[in-house]
C-alpha positions as CSV (number, residue, x, y, z in Angstrom):
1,X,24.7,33.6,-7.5
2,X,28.3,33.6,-6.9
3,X,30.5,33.9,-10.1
4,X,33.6,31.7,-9.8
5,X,36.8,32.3,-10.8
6,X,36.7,29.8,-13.8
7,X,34.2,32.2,-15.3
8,X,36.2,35.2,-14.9
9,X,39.0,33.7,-16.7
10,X,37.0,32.2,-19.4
11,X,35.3,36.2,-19.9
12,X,39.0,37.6,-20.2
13,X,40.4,34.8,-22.7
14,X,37.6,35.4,-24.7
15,X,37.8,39.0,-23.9
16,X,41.2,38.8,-25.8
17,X,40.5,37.5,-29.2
18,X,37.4,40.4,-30.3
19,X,37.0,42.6,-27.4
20,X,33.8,42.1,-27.4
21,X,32.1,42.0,-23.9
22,X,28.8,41.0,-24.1
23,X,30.2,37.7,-26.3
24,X,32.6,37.2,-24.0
25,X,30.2,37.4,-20.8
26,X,27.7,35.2,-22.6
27,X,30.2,32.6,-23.1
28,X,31.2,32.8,-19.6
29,X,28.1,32.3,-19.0
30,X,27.8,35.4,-16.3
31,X,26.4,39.1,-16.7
32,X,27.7,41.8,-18.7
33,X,27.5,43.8,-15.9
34,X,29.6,41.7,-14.2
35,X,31.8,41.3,-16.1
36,X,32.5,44.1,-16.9
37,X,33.0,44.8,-13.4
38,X,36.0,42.0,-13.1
39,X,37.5,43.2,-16.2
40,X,37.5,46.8,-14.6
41,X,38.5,45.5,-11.3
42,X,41.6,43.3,-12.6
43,X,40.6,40.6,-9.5
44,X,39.9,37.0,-9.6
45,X,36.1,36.4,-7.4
46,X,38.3,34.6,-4.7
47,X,40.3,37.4,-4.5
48,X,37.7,40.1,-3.7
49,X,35.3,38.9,-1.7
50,X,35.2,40.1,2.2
51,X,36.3,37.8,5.1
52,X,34.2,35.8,7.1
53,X,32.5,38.9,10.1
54,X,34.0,38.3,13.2
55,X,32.1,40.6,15.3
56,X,28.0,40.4,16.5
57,X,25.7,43.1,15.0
58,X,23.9,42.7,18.7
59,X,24.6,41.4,22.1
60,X,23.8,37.8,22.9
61,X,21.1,37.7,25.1
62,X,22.1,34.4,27.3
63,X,26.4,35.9,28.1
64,X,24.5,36.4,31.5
65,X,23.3,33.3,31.8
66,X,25.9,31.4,29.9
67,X,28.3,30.0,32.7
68,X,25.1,28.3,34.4
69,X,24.0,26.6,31.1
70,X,27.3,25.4,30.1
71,X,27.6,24.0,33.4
72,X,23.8,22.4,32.7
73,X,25.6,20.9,29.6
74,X,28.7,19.6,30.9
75,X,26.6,17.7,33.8
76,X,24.0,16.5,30.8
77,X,25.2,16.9,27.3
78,X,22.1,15.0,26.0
79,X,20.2,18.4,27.6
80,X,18.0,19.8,24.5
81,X,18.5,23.5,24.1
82,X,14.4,23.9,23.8
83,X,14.6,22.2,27.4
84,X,17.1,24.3,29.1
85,X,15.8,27.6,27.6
86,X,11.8,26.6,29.2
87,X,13.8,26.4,32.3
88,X,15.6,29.7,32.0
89,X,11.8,30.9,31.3
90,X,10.0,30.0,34.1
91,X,12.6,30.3,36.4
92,X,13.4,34.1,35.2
93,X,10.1,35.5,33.7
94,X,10.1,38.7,31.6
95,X,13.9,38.2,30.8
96,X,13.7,35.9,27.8
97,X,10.8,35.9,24.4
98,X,10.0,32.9,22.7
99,X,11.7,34.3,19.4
100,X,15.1,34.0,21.7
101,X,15.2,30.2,21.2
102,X,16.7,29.7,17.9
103,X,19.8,31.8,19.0
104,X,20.3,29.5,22.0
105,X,19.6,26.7,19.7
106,X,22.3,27.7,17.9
107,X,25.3,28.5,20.6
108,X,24.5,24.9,22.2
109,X,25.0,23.8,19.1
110,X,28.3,25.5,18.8
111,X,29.3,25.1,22.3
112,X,28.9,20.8,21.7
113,X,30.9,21.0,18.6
114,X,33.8,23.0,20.6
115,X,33.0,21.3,24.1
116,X,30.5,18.3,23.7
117,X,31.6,14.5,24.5
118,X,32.5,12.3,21.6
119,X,30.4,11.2,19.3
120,X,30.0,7.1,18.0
121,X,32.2,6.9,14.8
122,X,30.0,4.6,12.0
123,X,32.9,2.6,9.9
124,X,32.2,2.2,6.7
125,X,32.5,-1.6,5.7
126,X,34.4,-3.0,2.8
127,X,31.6,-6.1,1.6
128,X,33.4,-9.1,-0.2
129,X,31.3,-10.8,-3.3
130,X,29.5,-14.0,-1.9
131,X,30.4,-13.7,1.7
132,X,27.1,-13.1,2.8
133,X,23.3,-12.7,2.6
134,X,21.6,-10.6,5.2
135,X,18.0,-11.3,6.2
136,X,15.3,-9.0,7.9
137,X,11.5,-9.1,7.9
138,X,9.7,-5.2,7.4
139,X,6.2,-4.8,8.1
140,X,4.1,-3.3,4.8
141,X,0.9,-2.1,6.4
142,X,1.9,1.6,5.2
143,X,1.5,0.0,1.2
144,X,-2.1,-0.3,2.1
145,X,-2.3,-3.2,0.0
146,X,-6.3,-5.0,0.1
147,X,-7.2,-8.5,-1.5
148,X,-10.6,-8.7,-2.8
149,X,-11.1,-5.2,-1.1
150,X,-10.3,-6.6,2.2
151,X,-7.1,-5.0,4.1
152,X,-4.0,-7.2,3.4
153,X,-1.9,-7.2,6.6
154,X,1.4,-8.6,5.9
155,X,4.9,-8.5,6.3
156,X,8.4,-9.0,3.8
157,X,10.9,-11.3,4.6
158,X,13.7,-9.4,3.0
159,X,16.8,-10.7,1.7
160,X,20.0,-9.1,0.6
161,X,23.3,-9.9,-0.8
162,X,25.8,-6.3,0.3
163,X,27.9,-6.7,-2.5
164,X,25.7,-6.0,-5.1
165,X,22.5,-5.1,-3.5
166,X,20.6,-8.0,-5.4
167,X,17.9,-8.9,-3.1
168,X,14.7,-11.6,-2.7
169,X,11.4,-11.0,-1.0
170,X,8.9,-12.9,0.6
171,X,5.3,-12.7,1.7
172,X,4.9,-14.1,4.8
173,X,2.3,-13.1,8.3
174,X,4.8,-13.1,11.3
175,X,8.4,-12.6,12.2
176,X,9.0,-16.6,12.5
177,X,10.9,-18.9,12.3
178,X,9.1,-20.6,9.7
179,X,8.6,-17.2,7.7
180,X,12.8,-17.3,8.0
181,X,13.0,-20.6,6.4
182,X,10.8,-20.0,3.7
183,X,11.9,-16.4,3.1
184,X,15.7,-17.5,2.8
185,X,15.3,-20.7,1.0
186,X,13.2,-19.4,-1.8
187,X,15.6,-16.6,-2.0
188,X,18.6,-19.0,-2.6
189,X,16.3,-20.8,-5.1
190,X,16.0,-17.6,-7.1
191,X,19.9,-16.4,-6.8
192,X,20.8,-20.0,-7.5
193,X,23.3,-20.4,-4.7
194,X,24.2,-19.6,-1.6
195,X,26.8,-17.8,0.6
196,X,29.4,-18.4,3.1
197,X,27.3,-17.0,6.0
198,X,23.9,-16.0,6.9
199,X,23.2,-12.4,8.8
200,X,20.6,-11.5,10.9
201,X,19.6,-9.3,13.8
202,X,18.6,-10.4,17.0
203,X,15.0,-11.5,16.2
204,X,13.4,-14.9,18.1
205,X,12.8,-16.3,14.8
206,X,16.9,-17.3,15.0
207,X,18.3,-16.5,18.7
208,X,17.5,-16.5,21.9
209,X,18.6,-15.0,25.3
210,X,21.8,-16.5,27.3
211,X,22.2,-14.3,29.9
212,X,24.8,-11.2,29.9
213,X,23.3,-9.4,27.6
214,X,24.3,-11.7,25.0
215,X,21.8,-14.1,22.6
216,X,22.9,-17.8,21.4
217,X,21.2,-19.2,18.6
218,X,17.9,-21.5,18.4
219,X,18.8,-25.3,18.1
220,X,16.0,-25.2,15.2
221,X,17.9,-22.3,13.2
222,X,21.3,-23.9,13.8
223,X,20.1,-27.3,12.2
224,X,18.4,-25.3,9.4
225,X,21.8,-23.6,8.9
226,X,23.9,-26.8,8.9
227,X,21.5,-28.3,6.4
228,X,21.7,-25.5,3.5
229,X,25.6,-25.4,4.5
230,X,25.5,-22.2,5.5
231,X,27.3,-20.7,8.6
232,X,25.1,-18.0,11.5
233,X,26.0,-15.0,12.2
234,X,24.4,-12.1,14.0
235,X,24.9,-8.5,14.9
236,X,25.6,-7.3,18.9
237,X,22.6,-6.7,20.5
238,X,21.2,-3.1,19.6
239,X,23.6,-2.5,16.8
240,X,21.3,-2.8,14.0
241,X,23.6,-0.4,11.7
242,X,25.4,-3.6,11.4
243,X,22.8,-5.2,8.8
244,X,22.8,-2.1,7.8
245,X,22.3,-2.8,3.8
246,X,19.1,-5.0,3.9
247,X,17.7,-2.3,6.8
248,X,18.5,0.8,4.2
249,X,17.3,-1.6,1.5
250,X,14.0,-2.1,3.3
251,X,13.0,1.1,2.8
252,X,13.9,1.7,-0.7
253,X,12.1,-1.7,-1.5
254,X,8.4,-0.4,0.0
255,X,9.2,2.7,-1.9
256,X,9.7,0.9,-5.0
257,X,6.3,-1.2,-4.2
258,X,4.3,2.1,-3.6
259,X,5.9,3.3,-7.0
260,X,4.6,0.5,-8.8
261,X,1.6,0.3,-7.0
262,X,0.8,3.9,-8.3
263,X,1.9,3.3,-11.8
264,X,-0.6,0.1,-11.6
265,X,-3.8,2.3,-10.3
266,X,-5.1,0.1,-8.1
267,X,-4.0,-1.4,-4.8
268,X,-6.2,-3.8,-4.9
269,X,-5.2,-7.9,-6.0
270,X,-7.6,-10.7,-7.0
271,X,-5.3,-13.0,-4.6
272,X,-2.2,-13.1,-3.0
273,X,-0.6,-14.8,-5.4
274,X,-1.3,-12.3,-7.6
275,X,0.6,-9.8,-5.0
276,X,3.0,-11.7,-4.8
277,X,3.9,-12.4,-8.7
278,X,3.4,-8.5,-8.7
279,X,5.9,-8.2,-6.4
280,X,8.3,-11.0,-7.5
281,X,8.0,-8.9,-10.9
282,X,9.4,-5.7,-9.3
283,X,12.2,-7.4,-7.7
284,X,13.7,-8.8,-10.8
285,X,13.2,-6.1,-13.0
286,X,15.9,-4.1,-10.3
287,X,17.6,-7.1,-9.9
288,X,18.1,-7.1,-13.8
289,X,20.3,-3.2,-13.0
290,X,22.8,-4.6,-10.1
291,X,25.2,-5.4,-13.6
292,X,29.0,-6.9,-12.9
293,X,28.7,-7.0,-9.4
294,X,26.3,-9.2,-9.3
295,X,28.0,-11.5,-11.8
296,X,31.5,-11.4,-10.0
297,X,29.1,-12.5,-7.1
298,X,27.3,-15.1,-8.5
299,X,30.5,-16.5,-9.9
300,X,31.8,-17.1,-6.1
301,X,28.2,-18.5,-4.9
302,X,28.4,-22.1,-3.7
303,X,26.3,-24.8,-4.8
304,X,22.9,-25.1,-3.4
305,X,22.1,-28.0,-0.9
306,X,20.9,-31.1,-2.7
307,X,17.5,-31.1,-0.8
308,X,16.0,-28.3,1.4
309,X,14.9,-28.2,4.9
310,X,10.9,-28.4,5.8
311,X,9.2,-25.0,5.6
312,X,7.6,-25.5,9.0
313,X,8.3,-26.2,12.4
314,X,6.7,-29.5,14.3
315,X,5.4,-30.5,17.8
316,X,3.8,-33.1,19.4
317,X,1.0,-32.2,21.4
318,X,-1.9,-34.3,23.6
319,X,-5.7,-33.5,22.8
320,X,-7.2,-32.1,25.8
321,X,-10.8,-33.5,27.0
322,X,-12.1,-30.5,25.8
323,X,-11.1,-31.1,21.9
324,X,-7.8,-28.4,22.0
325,X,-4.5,-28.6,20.9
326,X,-2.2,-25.8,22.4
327,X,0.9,-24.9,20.5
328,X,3.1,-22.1,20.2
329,X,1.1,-21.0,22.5
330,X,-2.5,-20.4,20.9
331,X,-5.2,-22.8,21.2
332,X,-7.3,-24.6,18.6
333,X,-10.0,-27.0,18.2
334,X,-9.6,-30.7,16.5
335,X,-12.0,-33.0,15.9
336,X,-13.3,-34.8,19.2
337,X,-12.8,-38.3,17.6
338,X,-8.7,-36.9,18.3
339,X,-9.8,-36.8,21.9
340,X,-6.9,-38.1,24.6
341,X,-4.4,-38.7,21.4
342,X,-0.8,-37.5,20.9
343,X,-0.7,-35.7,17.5
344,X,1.9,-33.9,15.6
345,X,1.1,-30.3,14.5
346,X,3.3,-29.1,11.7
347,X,3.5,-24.8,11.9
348,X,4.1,-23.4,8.7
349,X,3.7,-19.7,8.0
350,X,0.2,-19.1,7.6
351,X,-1.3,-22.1,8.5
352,X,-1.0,-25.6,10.4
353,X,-1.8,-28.7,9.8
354,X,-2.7,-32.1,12.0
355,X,-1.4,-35.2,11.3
356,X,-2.4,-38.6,13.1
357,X,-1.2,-41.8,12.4
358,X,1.1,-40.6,9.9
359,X,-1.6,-39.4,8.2
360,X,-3.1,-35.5,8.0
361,X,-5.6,-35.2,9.6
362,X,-6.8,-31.9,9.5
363,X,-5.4,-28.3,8.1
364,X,-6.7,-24.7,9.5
365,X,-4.8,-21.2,9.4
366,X,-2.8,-20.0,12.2
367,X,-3.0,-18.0,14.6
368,X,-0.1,-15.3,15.7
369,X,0.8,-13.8,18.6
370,X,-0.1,-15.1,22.1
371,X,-3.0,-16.4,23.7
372,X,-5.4,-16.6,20.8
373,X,-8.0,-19.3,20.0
374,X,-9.6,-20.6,16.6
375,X,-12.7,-23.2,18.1
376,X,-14.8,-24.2,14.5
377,X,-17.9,-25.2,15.6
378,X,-18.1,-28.2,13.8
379,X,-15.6,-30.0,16.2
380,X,-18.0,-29.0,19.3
381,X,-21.1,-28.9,18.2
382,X,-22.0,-32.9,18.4
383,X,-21.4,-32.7,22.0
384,X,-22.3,-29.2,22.8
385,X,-26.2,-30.5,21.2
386,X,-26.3,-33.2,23.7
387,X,-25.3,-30.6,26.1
388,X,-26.4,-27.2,25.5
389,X,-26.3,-25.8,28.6
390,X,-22.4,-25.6,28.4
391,X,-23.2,-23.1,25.6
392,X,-23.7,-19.8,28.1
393,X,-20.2,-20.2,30.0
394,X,-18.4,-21.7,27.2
395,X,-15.2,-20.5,27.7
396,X,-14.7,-19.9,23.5
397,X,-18.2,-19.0,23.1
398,X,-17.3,-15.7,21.1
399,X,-16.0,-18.7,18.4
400,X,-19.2,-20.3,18.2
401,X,-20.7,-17.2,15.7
402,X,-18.9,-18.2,12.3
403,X,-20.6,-15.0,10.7
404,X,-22.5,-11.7,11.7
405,X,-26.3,-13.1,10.5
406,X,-25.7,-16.1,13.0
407,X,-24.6,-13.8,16.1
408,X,-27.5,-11.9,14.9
409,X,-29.9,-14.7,14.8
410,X,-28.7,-15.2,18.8
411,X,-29.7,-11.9,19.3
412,X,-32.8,-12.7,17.9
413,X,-33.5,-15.4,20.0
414,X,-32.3,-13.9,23.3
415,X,-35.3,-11.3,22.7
416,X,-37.9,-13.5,21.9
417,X,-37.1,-16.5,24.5
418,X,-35.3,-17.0,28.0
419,X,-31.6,-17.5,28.1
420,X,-32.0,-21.5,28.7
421,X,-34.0,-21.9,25.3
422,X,-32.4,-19.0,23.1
423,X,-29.4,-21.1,24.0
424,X,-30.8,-24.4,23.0
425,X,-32.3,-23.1,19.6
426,X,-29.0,-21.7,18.7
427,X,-26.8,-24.6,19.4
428,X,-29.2,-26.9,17.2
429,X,-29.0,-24.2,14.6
430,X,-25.2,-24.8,14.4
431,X,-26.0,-28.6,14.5
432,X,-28.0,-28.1,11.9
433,X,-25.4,-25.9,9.7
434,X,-22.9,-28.9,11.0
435,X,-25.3,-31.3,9.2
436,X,-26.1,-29.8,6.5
437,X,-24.4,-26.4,4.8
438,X,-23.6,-23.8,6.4
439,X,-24.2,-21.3,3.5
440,X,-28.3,-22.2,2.8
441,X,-28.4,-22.2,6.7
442,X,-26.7,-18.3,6.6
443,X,-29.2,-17.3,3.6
444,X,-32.1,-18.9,5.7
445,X,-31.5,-16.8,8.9
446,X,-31.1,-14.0,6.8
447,X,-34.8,-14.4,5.1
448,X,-36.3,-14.7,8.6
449,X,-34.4,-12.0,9.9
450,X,-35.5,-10.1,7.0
451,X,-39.4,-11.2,7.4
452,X,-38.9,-10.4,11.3
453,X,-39.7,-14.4,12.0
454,X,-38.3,-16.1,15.2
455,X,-34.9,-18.3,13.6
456,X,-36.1,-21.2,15.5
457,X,-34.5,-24.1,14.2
458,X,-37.9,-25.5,13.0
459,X,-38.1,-22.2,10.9
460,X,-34.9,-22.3,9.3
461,X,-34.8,-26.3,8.9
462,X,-38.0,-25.8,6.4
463,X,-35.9,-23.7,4.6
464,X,-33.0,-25.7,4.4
465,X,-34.4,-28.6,3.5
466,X,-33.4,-30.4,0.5
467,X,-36.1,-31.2,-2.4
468,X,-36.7,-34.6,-3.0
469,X,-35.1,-35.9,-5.9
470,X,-36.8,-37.2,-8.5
471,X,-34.7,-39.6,-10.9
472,X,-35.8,-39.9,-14.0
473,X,-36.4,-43.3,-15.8
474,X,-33.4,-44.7,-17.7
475,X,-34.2,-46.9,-20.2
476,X,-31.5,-49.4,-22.2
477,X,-32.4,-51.4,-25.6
478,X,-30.5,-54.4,-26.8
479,X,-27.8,-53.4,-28.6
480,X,-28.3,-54.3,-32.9
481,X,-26.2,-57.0,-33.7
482,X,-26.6,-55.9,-37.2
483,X,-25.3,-52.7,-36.5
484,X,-21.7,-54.5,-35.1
485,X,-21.9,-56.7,-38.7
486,X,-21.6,-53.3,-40.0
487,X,-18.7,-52.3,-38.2
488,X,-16.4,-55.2,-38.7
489,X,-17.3,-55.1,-42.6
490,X,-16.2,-51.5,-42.7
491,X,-13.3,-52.1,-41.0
492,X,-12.4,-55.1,-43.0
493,X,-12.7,-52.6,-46.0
């Protein structure tokens, strides 16, 4: 370890008042050795030590070479040293070693601090208290967070105020515009007002392509803005250092969940609400840290809006013949009764919901991505029964197996009987889970399965079938009219 000049003063001052060297080096916190070396020597450290070596204690292997691979360099300064010395290798074999790369390594790296093209200068930005909240969503699969044991795929919708670095998270299953809305809005709720402008980056969820490289804003998000009073604003396109506090905040929040996560033992949750209060918990315990700042922010907040815009997005949509609804584009099944009628679907995060005659109709959970379909049988099956031949070539057939034991009890069919009445059997098995509940039918098919019987739907309907119910006889009395005399004396005392 280097011993500084502050030490070697500190060693002769206290040098001076008892003469004492070992006191004096213990105080100076160095050697004795040493210092009696530096009170021998009459030098400061600074003073002593050699010069930085100018000259090479070997010859540098690549000086032949060297012209060619700055040229190599000046033509592509993005060449990687490990690339242009495999080059050098096959092209010259027996000339270089592999242990010869780290000295290349390190003249490119030299020659592109003397010689290399400029480099992108980050700014460093001045944020002003209350100007803004940044948004961004962060996918949490490496939390490896299960519900009920079950793998709990999710995403953050991640809000952050610059300034202070208070931020707001929430739960959410997709990168939408609904997730946005409800993300945001519930953030605002918690900080308890809002900011000049909103930030994002480029996602779908808020902007869309206009040509030239540039993105415009969605007509939904710029309604959504106006309402809560709040004015858009979005980084260039592939500049995300420029929401750069809620992306550098996005990491330090999932390591903050996986802290907790440890100190709780368990990844596991009952629900996801109880994630999410979990995680609600951690967020104001930090925000509880972010001190004046985040009062001098919250003193410049602005009011909140007076109401708040709808957490989902809506459309109107026809029923097809065939009992779908297609919207953002996924398909799903509605009652057939819905058949040939406009309806209005309203998207929220994690589920949709039908609503007919101003009424709703009908809620299910939705689906993400593209091109995915959610049939329930129970919308089919009354006139898939009347028809079950559809049942081989059904285009959604793979939907028609709400559980393992009833795409096993197909199976089971399919060996016993030809296709035509394996189908048949099986669609009036659904029928009769349609009709009746689905769970006894389940347990049913599992007891035949397990007694190696045929699940006919003969078999499973004796299984299924209710118990007649007995009701017992009730019998009333006249009521005592002494017994009333009773009560108005007693209350008349």
């Amino acid at each position: 370890m280097w011993v500084t000049d502050a030490q070697v003063k500190k060693m002769r001052i206290e040098l001076d008042k008892d003469n004492n060297l070992t006191r004096a080096a213990m105080k100076a916190g160095i050697d004795r050795k040493t210092a009696r070396r530096y009170r021998d020597l009459g030098n400061l450290p600074s003073e002593t030590r050699p010069g930085e070596r100018t000259w090479r204690t070997r010859a540098d292997p690549f000086d032949e070479d060297w012209p060619e691979i700055a040229t190599m360099l000046e033509a592509a300064p993005s060449l990687d040293a490990k690339t242009v010395f495999d080059d050098l290798v096959e092209r010259k074999p027996g000339v270089y070693e592999p242990g010869q790369l780290r000295t290349l390594q390190r003249r490119v790296k030299r020659w592109r601090g003397q010689h290399g093209p400029e480099k992108t200068i980050f700014f460093a930005q001045e944020h002003r208290p209350g100007e803004a909240i940044q948004t961004d969503f962060t996918v949490c699969d490496e939390l490896e967070v299960t519900v009920c044991a079950i793998a709990f795929t999710h995403m953050l919708c991640h809000s952050v105020l610059p300034y202070s670095n208070w931020q707001w998270a929430t739960v959410c299953s997709s990168e939408s515009m609904a997730s946005m809305k409800k993300g945001v809005q519930r953030a605002l709720k918690e900080l308890g007002g809002r900011t000049e402008f909103h930030q994002t980056d480029n996602s779908t969820a808020a902007t869309h392509e206009i040509g030239g490289g540039k993105r415009g804003f969605n007509q939904e998000y710029d309604r959504w803005m106006e309402h809560v009073g709040m004015t858009p604003r979005t980084i260039g396109v592939g500049k995300s250092e420029q929401n750069g506090d809620v992306e550098s905040l996005n990491g330090a929040l999932k390591r903050r969940i996986a802290q907790h996560l440890a100190l709780r033992g368990s990844r596991d949750f009952d629900s996801k609400e109880d994630y999410t209060s979990f995680l609600h918990a951690i967020l104001r315990k930090a925000n509880a840290t972010r001190g004046a700042r985040l009062v001098e922010e919250k003193a410049l907040l602005l009011p909140l809006p007076e109401t708040w815009f709808p957490e989902y997005a809506e459309a109107d949509v026809w029923v097809t013949p065939w009992s779908t609804v297609r919207v953002s584009h996924n398909t799903y099944s509605v009652p057939s009764r819905l058949i040939g009628e406009r309806v209005r679907m309203r998207l929220f995060d994690e589920e949709i919901e039908v609503w007919f005659a101003k009424e709703r109709d009908l809620v299910m959970p939705r689906l993400h991505g593209r091109n995915g379909h959610r049939i329930d049988y129970r919308h089919v099956v009354w006139s898939l029964v009347k028809k079950p031949g559809a049942f081989a070539r059904y285009r959604y057939r793979e939907d028609l197996f709400p559980s393992l034991l009833f795409r096993r009890a197909y199976d089971a069919l399919a060996a016993n009987h030809v296709e035509r009445i394996a189908d048949l059997e099986y669609v009036r098995l659904l029928h009769l889970a349609a009709s009746t509940v689905e769970a006894d039918v389940e347990m049913a098919l599992e007891l035949a399965l397990e007694a190696g019987i045929s699940p006919t739907v003969d078999a499973i309907r004796g299984l299924v079938r209710p118990a007649t119910q007995v009701v017992p006889p009730v019998y009333i009395g006249e009521p005592s009219i002494v017994s009333y005399d009773r009560l108005l004396m007693a209350v008349a005392q």
